[in-house]
C-alpha positions as CSV (number, residue, x, y, z in Angstrom):
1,X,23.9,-37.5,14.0
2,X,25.6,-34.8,12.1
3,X,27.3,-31.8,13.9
4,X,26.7,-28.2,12.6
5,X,28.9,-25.5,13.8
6,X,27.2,-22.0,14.2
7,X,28.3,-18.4,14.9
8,X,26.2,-16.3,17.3
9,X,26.8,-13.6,19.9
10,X,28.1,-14.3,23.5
11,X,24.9,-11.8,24.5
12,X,22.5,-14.3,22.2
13,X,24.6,-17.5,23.3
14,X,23.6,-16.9,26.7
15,X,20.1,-15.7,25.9
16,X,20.0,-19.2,24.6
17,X,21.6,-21.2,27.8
18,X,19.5,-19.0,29.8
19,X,16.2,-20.7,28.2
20,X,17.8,-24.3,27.7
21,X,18.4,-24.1,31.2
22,X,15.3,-22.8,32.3
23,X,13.4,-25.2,30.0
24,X,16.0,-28.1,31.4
25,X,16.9,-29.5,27.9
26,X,20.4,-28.8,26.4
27,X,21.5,-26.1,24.0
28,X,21.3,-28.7,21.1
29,X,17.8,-29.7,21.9
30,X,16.3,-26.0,21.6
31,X,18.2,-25.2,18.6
32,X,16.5,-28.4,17.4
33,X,13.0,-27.2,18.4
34,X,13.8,-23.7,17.9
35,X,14.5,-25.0,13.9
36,X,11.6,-27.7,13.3
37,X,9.3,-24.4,14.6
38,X,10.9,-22.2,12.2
39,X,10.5,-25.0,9.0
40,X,7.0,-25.6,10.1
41,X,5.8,-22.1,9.8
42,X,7.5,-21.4,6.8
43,X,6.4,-24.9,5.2
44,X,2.7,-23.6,6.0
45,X,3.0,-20.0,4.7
46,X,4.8,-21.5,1.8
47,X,1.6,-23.7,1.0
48,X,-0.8,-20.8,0.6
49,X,-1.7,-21.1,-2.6
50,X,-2.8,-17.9,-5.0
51,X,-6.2,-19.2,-5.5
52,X,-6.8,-19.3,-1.5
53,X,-5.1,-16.1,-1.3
54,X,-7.3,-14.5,-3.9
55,X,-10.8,-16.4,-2.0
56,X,-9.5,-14.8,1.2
57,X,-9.9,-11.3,-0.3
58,X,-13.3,-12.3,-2.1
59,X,-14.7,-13.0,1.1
60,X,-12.9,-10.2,2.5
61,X,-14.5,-8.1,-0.3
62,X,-18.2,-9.4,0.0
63,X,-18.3,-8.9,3.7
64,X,-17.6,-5.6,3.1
65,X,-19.7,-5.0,0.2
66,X,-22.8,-6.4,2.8
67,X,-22.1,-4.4,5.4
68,X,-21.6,-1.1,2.8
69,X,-25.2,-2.2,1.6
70,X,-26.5,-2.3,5.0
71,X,-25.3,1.1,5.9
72,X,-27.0,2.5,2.7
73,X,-30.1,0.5,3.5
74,X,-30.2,2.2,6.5
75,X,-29.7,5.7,5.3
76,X,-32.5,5.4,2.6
77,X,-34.9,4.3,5.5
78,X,-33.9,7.3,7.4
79,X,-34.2,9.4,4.3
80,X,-37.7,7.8,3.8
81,X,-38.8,8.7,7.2
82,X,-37.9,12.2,7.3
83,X,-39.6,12.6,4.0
84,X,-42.9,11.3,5.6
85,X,-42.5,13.4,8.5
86,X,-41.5,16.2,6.5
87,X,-45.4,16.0,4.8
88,X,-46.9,14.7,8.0
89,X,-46.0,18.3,9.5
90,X,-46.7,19.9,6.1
91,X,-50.0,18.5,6.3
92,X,-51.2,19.2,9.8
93,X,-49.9,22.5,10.0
């Protein structure tokens, strides 16, 4: 196995004994982890394509878009109502 020599912190160094030891592996073994974790993520985020990035905001968009046309809707019913009562009272004055 290759060796990789690294330059950290005393503070972060034992930040990272601290949680080896706590985790009972050695510091080689979390950096390890710590690493495959870090390519993982990155490997996933990297693999968003455009077009899934652009259906995410189309969905994003026509959920909105319903719920906007809910909410007017709902306003021309009100508007509807009040106009009925409006000649209701007008009527049976």
């Amino acid at each position: 196995m290759a060796r990789v020599l690294i330059s950290m912190s005393n503070d972060f160094l034992s930040k990272v004994d601290n949680v080896a030891s706590s985790e009972q592996r050695t510091r080689s073994e979390l950096i390890r982890e710590a690493l495959r974790v870090y390519i993982k993520r990155n490997k996933i985020s990297n693999n968003l394509k455009a077009e899934d990035i652009k259906q995410f905001f189309m969905r994003e968009l026509l959920y909105i878009s319903i719920v906007c046309l809910e909410k007017v809707i709902l306003l021309w019913q009100i508007q509807y109502l009040i106009h009925n009562l409006i000649i209701q009272v007008l009527l049976y004055r």
